[in-house]
KELUMLUM-31008 format. One record per residue (C-alpha): residue in three letters; x, y, z. Coordinates in steps of 0.25 Angstrom, whole numbers, padded with zeros to 4 digits, always signed. Layout:
# KELUMLUM-31008
alaXYZ ...
# end
This chain:
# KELUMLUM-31008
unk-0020+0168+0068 unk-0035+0167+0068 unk-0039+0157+0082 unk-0043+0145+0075 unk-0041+0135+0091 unk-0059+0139+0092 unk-0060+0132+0076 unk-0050+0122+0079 unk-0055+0116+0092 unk-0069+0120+0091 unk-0078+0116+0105 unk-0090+0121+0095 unk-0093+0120+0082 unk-0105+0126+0074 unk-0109+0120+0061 unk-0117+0130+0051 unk-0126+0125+0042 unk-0136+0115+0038 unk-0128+0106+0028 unk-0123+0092+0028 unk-0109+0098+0029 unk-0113+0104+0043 unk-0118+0093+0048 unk-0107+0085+0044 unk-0097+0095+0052 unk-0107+0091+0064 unk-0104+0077+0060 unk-0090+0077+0060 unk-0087+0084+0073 unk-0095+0074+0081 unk-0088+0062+0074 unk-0075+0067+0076 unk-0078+0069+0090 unk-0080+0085+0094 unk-0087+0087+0106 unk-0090+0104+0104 unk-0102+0109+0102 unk-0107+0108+0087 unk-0118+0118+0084 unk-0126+0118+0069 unk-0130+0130+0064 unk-0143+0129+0056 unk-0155+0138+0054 unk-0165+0127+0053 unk-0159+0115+0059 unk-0160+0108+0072 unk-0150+0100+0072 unk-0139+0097+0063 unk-0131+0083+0064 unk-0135+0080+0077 unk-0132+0095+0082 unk-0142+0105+0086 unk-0141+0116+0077 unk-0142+0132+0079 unk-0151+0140+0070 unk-0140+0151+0070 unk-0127+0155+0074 unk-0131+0164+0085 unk-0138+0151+0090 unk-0126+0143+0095 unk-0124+0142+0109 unk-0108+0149+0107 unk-0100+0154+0097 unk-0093+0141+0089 unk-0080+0137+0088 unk-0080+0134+0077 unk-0090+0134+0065 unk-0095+0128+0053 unk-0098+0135+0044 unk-0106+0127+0033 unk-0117+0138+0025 unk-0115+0143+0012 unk-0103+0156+0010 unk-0110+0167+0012 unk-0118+0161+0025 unk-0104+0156+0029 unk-0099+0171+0029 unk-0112+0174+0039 unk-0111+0163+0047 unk-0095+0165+0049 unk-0098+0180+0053 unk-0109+0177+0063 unk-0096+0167+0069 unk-0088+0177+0071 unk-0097+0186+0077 unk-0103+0176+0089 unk-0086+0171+0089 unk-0084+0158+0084 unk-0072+0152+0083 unk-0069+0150+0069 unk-0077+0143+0057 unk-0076+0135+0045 unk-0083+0139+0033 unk-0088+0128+0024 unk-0093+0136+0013 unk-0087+0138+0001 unk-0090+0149-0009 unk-0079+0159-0006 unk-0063+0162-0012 unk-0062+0147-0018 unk-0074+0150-0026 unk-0068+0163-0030 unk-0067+0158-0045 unk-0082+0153-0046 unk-0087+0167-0037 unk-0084+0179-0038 unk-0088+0184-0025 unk-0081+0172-0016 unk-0069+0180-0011 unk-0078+0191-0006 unk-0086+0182+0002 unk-0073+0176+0007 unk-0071+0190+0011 unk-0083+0191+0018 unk-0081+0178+0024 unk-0068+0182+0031 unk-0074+0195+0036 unk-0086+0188+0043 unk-0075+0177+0051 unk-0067+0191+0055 unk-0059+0184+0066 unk-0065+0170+0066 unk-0056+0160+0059 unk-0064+0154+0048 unk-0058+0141+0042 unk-0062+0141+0026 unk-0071+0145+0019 unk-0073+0131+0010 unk-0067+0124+0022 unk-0073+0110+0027 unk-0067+0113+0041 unk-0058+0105+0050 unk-0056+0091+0059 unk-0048+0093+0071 unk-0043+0079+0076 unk-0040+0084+0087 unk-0050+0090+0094 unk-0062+0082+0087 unk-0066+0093+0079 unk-0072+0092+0065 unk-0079+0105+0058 unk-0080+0096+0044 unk-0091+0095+0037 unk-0088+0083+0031 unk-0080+0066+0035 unk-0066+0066+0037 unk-0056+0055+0044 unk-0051+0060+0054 unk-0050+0056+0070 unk-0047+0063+0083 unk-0031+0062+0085 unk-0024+0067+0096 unk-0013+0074+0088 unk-0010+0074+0071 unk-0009+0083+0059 unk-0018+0096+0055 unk-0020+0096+0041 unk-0025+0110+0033 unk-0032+0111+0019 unk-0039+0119+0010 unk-0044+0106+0005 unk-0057+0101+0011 unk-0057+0088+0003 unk-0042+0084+0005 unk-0044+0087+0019 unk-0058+0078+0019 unk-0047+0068+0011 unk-0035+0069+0023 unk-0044+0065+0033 unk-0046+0053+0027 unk-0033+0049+0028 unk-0029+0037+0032 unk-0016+0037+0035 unk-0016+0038+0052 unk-0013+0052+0048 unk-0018+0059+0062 unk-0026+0070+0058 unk-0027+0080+0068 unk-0033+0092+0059 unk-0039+0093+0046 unk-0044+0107+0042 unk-0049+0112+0030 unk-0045+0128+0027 unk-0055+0131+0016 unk-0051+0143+0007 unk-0045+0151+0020 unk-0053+0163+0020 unk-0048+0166+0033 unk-0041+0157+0040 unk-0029+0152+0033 unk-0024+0137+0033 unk-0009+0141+0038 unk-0017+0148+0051 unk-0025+0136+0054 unk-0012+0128+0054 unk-0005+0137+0062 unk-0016+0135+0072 unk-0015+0120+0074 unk-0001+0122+0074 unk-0005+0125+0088 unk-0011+0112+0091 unk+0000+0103+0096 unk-0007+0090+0092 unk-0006+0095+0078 unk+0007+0086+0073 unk+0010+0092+0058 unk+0001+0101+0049 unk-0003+0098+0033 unk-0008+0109+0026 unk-0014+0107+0013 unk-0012+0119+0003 unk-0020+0125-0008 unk-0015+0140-0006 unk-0005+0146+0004 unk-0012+0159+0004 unk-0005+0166+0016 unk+0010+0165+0016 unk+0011+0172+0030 unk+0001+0161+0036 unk+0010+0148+0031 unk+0023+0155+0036 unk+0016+0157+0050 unk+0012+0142+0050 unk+0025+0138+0046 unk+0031+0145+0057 unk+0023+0142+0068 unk+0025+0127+0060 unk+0038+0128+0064 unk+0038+0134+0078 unk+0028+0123+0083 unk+0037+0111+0074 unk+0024+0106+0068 unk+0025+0101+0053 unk+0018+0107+0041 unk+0015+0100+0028 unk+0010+0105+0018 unk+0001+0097+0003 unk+0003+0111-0005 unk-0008+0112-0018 unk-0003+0118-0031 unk+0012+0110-0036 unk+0005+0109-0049 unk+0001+0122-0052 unk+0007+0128-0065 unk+0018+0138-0064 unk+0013+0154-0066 unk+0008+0156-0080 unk+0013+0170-0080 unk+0028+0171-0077 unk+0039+0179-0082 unk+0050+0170-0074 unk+0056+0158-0076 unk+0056+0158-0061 unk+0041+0160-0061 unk+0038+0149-0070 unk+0048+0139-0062 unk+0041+0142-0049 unk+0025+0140-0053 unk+0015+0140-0043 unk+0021+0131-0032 unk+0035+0134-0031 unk+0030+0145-0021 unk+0020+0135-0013 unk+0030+0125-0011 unk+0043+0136-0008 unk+0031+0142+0003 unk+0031+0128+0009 unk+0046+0125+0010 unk+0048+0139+0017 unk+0037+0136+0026 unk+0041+0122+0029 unk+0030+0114+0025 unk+0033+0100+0017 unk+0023+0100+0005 unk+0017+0087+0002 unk+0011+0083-0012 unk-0002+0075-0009 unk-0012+0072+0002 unk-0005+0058+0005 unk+0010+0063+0009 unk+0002+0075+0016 unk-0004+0064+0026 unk+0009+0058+0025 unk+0018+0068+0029 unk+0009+0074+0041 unk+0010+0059+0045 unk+0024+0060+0047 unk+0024+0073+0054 unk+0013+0068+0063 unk+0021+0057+0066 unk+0036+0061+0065 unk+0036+0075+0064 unk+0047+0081+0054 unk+0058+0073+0050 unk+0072+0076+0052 unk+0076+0074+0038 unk+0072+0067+0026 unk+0083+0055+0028 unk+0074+0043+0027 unk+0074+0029+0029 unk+0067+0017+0023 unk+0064+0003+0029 unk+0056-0009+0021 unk+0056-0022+0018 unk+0057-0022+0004 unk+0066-0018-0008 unk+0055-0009-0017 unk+0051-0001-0005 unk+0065+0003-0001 unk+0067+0007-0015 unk+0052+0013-0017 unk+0055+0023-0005 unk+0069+0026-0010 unk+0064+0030-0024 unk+0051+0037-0019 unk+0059+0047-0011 unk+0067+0050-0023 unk+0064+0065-0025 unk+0061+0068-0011 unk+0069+0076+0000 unk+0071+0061+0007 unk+0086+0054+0009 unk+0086+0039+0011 unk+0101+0041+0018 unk+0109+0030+0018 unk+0109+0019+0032 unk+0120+0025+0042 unk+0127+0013+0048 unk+0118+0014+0062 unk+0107+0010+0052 unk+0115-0001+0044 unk+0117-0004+0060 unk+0103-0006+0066 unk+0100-0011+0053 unk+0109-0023+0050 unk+0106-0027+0066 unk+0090-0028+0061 unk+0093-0034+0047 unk+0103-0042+0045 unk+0114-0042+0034 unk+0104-0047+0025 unk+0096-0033+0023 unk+0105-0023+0013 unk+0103-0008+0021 unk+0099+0004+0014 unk+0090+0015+0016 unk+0078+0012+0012 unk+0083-0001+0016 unk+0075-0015+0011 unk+0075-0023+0026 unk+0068-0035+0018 unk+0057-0044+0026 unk+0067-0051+0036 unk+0062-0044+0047 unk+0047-0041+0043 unk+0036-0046+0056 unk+0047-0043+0065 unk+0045-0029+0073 unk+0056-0029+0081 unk+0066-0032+0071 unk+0059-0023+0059 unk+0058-0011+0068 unk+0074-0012+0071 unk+0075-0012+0056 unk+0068-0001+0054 unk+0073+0005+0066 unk+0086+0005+0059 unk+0083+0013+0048 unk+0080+0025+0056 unk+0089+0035+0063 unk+0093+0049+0065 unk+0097+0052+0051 unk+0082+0048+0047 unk+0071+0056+0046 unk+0062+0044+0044 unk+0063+0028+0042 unk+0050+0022+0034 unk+0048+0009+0035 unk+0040+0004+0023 unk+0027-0005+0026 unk+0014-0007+0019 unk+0006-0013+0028 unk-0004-0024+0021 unk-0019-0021+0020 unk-0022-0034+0020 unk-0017-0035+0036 unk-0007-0022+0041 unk-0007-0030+0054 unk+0001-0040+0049 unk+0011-0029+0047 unk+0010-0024+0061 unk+0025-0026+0063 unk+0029-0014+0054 unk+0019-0005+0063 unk+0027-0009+0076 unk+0042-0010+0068 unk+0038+0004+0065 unk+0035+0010+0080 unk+0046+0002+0086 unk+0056+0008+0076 unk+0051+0023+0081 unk+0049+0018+0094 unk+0064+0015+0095 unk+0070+0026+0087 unk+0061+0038+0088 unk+0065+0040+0071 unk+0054+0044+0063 unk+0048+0030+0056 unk+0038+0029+0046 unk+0031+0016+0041 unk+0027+0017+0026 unk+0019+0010+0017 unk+0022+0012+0001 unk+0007+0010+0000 unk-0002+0021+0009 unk-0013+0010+0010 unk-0003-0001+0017 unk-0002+0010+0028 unk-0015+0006+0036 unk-0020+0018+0044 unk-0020+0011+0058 unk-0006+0004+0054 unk-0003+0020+0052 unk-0008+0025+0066 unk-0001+0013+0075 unk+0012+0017+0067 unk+0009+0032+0070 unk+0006+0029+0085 unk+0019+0022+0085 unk+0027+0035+0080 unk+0029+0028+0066 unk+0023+0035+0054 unk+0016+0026+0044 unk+0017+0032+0029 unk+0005+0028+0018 unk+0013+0027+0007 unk+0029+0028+0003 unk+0029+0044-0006 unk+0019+0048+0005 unk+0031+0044+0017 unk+0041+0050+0008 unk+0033+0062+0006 unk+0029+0063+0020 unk+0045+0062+0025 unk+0051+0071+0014 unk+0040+0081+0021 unk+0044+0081+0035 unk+0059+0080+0035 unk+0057+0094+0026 unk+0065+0104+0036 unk+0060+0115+0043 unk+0065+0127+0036 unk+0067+0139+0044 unk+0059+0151+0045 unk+0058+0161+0034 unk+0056+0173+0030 unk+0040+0177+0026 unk+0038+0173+0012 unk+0040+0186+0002 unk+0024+0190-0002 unk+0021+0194-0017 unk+0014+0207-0021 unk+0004+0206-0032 unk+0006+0216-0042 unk+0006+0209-0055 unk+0021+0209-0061 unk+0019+0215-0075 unk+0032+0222-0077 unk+0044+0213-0081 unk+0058+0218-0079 unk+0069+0217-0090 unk+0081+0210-0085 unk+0089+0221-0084 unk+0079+0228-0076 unk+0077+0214-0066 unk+0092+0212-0065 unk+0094+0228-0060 unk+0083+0225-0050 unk+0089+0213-0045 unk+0102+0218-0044 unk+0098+0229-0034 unk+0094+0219-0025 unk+0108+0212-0026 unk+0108+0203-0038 unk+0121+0203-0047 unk+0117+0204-0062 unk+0126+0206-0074 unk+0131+0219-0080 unk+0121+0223-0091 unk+0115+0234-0099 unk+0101+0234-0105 unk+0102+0242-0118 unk+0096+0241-0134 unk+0101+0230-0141 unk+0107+0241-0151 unk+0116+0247-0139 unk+0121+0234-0135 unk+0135+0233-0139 unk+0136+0248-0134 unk+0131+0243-0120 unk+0137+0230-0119 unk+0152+0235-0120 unk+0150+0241-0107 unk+0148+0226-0101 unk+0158+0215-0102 unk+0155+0201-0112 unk+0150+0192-0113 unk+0136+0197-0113 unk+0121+0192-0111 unk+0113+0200-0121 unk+0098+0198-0118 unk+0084+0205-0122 unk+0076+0212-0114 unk+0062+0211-0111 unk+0061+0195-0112 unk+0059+0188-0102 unk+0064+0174-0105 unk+0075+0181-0115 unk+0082+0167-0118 unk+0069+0161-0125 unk+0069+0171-0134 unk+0083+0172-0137 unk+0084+0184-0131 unk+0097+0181-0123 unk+0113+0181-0129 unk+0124+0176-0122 unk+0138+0176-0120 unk+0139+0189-0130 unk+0151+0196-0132 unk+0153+0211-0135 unk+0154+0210-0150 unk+0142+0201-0151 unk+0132+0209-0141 unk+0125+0219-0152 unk+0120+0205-0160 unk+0116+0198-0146 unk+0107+0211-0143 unk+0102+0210-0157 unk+0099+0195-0157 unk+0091+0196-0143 unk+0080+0203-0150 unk+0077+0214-0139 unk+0076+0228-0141 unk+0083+0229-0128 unk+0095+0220-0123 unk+0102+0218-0110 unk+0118+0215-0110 unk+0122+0209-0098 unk+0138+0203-0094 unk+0137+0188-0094 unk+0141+0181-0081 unk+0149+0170-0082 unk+0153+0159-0075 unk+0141+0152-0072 unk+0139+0141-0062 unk+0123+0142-0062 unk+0113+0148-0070 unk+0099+0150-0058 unk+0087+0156-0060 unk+0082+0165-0047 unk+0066+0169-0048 unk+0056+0174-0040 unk+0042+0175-0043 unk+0029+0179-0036 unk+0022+0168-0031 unk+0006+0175-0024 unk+0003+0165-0017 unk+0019+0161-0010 unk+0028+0174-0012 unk+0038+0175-0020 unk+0045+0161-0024 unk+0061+0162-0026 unk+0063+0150-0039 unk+0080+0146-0038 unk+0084+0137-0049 unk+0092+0135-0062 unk+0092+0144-0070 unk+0094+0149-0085 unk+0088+0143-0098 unk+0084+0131-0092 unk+0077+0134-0081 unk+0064+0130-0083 unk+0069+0118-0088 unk+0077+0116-0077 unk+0067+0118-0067 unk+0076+0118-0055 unk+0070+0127-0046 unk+0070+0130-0031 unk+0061+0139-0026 unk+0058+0146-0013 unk+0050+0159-0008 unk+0055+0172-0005 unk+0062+0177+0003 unk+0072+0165+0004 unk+0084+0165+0011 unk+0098+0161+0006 unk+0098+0148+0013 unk+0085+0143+0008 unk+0091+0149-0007 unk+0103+0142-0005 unk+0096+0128-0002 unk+0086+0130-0012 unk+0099+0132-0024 unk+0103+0119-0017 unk+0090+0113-0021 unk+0092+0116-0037 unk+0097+0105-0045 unk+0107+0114-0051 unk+0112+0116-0036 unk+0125+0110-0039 unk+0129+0119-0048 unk+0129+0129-0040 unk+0137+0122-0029 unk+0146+0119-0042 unk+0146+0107-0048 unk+0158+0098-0053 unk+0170+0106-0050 unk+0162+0121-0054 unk+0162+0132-0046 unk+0148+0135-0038 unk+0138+0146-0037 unk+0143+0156-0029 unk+0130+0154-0018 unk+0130+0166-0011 unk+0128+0175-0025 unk+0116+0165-0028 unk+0109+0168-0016 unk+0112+0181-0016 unk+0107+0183-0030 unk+0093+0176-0024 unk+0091+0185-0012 unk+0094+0196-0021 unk+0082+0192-0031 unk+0073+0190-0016 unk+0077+0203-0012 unk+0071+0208-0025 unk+0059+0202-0025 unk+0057+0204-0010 unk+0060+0219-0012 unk+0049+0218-0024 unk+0039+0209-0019 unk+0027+0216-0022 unk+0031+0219-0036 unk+0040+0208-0041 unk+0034+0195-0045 unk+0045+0188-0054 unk+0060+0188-0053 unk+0070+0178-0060 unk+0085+0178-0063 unk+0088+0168-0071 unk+0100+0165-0072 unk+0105+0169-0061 unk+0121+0166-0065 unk+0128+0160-0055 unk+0143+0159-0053 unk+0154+0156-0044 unk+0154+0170-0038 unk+0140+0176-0040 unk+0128+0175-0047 unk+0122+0183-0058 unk+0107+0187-0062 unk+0109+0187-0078 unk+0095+0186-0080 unk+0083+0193-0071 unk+0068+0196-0072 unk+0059+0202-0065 unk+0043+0203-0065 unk+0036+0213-0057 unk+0026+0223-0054 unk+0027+0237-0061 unk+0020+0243-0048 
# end
């Protein structure tokens, strides 16, 4: 961990270069109220914004804090060298020009090289990075407008995005921004290290970290770790979901899992809720700021008309929420605040008898909390035309947290019918006011997501290329030394079959080998007797065949894969398997290594989950063969990691007492 307290809460800031993004950072500091030194740097001026300015570096009265550093690349790699050297605390290198630009120039990543060398131990922030705004301690090193205030405590947000950032500080949504900062392309300092050092900030309420690229898994399960340790929430607004799955797959498995099965399995193991755009983010780190996490994701909804009870009930259709029915203590405190005349139910239509009276609206909507409730919402759009007029939701709302101490949330369906001072006067009075109806739903489903516990380090990839794909019987010997239960076979020429086969028991599945989807090209006979095995071997069309027992009894058909994932390990795809799989596309996945509780949850995720339970009157999966057939196929891959980069069995035959691999691939790395 690289000291980032000098960068963070700089008491001097130099600011190299001559252009108006220089300035601008002179500009922004002074406005937002920082009270350090600020020296310019420039060869030829005087004075830059109002600040005398230093014709060099080994000019300025002391070593910075923290610097700007605004010039062109190859300068920026000077300039940053010559900071090191008098002992700054850190920088922020503006210019671009270095591994983004690695498509366009050739030599980008040897001056990001070159780059990193000159920092040595300094901590750098970027390159391409527009810096930072710390709320907190009124600093700005930004070269450019943004919206935010001083605060006393807030959120810390991290991007790679200098424009979304710029965009987030606009928000206006009472959201109180304690940090923005932009991490550039992370040459040095990572994004996950500059979060785990505001974890160190008490004032700091809840992190969200915008994603392009996780690039050190190591870093994120530190961050998540220390996360933990200090109870302070992380959220995360992931990029890639609609990136197309790998073009070069062998697997089922593979193809199932694409590009973001593994992002988003990293996420769940480190705990960190994903979000889908920039206005749940805010949303959610609102909550967070204001609540903390939920204790679960029972909800309750309170408004004074029909459509918005059922609106919120249909939106949250798809989400990991429960509207659970009223328990008679509600129906109790309830009935006593509305009358016989109200019909109760969660989300529950209170009508307009009480509207304009505080007192009684906030026993009504008192009574829809309690301590099976992660969160009540009261839904309210407050009218642009004159919100004060309303003001008796605003003081309903922190009377109701006032007298229960429950988390209570005032939404409005429409984000612009939540006005930005209504917003603060609710969050001053513990309430938290949502802009907008998915973007509260989003926002609870978010933080009532539990807090796994620790796990193992994730298992890292090699990087060989896989160019050597095992036959099936070859996949299945390999499997089976690590504990997997495969059926009786032999591998022979299709003319020795009949000899071969009498030494197994019918029926039989005869298959060709060297195909590796055999049942799209017909290559697959089952249900075989012995006096029909030399025509089977014939009709599969290979020189070669595999005769294999036939396990019967079938309570599922799963597929289990694992495929190489560079930039997230190796992810662990759990699913119905068979033909239809693809089709089907009922997946789990997770990372490996995984133990066998999070296995066992994730098979109770699958749609096809109650056939494994058993389903009307038939006999279950026998559970412990299933895992046990899953840690085997980890144990290989774990044992094979800088080799292997696909694994699939599929189907893996599950019966009431066990739990057979009939069909198994393997891709790896001749070396």
């Amino acid at each position: 961990m690289r000291d980032l307290s000098r960068v963070l809460r700089p008491r001097s800031l130099a600011v190299i270069g001559g252009g108006a993004w220089c300035a601008e950072v002179i500009r922004q500091a002074r406005k937002l109220g920082f009270e350090g030194a600020i020296w310019p740097v420039h060869p030829k001026a005087a004075e830059v914004a109002g600040e005398q300015a230093y014709a060099a570096l080994g000019e300025l009265p002391d070593a910075p804090d923290v610097a700007f550093v605004g010039i062109n690349r190859r300068a920026t790699i000077e300039a940053v060298a010559e900071l090191a050297e008098m002992g700054a605390g850190g920088a922020v290198c503006f210019a671009s020009g270095f591994t983004e630009a690695l498509a366009e120039d050739a030599g980008a990543a040897d001056l990001q090289a070159q780059l990193i060398a000159a920092a040595g131990g300094m901590p750098i922030l970027g390159p391409n990075c527009y810096g930072f705004v710390n709320a907190l301690d009124r600093v700005a090193v930004w070269p450019d407008q943004h919206g935010m205030r001083p605060v006393e405590r807030g959120v810390a947000i991290l991007t790679q995005s200098s424009n979304i950032a710029i965009n987030m500080t606009m928000q206006r949504r009472a959201l109180p921004l304690a940090v923005m900062m932009t991490c550039g392309n992370q040459a040095q300092t990572h994004q996950a290290e500059i979060a785990m050092a505001l974890l160190d900030d008490p004032r700091i309420t809840a992190i969200g970290v915008h994603i392009e690229g996780f690039g050190d898994l190591r870093k994120w399960e530190s961050l998540a770790a220390k996360a933990r340790e200090r109870d302070v929430p992380i959220v995360a607004l992931k990029a890639g979901r609609s990136a197309q799955a790998r073009a070069a797959t062998v697997s089922h498995t593979a193809s199932l899992a694409g590009d973001d099965a593994g992002a988003q399995a990293f996420l769940d193991r480190l705990g960190i809720a994903r979000l889908e755009d920039v206005p749940g983010f805010l949303e959610t780190l609102k909550l967070l700021h204001v609540t903390g996490r939920l204790e679960s994701n029972r909800i309750a909804s309170i408004s004074c008309s029909g459509g918005e009870a059922s609106l919120i009930a249909d939106m949250a259709v798809g989400r990991d929420l429960e509207f659970p029915p009223l328990t008679q203590a509600q129906r109790n405190a309830l009935s006593a605040a509305l009358g016989p005349m109200v019909a109760l139910a969660n989300p529950l239509d209170y009508h307009t008898y009480i509207w304009r009276d505080a007192p009684a609206m906030a026993r009504a909507w008192a009574g829809m909390t309690g301590p099976e409730i992660g969160m009540t919402l009261s839904i309210v759009d407050y009218p642009h035309t004159d919100a004060a007029d309303w003001s008796c939701a605003t003081r309903a709302a922190q009377s109701v947290v006032e007298q229960t101490g429950r988390p209570f949330a005032v939404a409005a369906s429409l984000p612009e019918l939540m006005p930005e001072d209504v917003a603060q006067e609710l969050i001053a009075g513990g309430a938290v006011p949502f802009a907008g109806l998915n973007e509260a739903l989003a926002a609870a489903e978010a933080a009532a997501r539990p807090v796994p516990a620790p796990s193992a380090p994730v298992l890292l990839p090699g990087q060989d290329e896989a160019d050597v794909i095992l036959t099936e019987a070859e996949a299945k010997a390999a499997l089976a030394e690590y504990g997997l239960t495969v059926p009786r076979s032999c591998e022979v020429r299709a003319c020795q079959a009949v000899e071969a086969a009498s030494h197994l028991t019918a029926p039989f599945a005869v298959k060709g080998i060297g195909l590796a989807h055999k049942s799209e090209y017909g290559a697959v006979q089952l249900g075989i007797g012995a006096d029909g095995v030399c025509e089977a071997a014939r009709g599969v069309g290979t020189a070669m065949v595999l005769i294999e027992e036939m396990t019967t009894g079938t309570v599922a058909e799963l597929l289990v894969g694992i495929t190489r994932d560079p930039a997230h390990g190796f992810v662990l795809t759990l699913g119905a398997g068979g033909v239809m799989t693809e089709i089907l596309c009922d997946t789990v996945s997770l990372l490996v290594p995984s133990d066998r509780t999070a296995i066992r949850a994730a098979f109770e995720r699958l749609a096809c989950a109650p056939l494994l339970a058993g389903y009307r009157g038939k006999p279950g999966a026998d559970m412990d063969a299933l895992l046990d057939a899953v840690e085997a196929v980890q144990a290989y891959v774990v044992a094979n990691a800088a080799s292997v980069s696909e694994v699939e069995i599929n189907p893996l035959i599950c019966t009431a007492d066990g739990a057979v691999a009939v069909d198994a691939l393997i891709r790896k790395a001749s070396s």
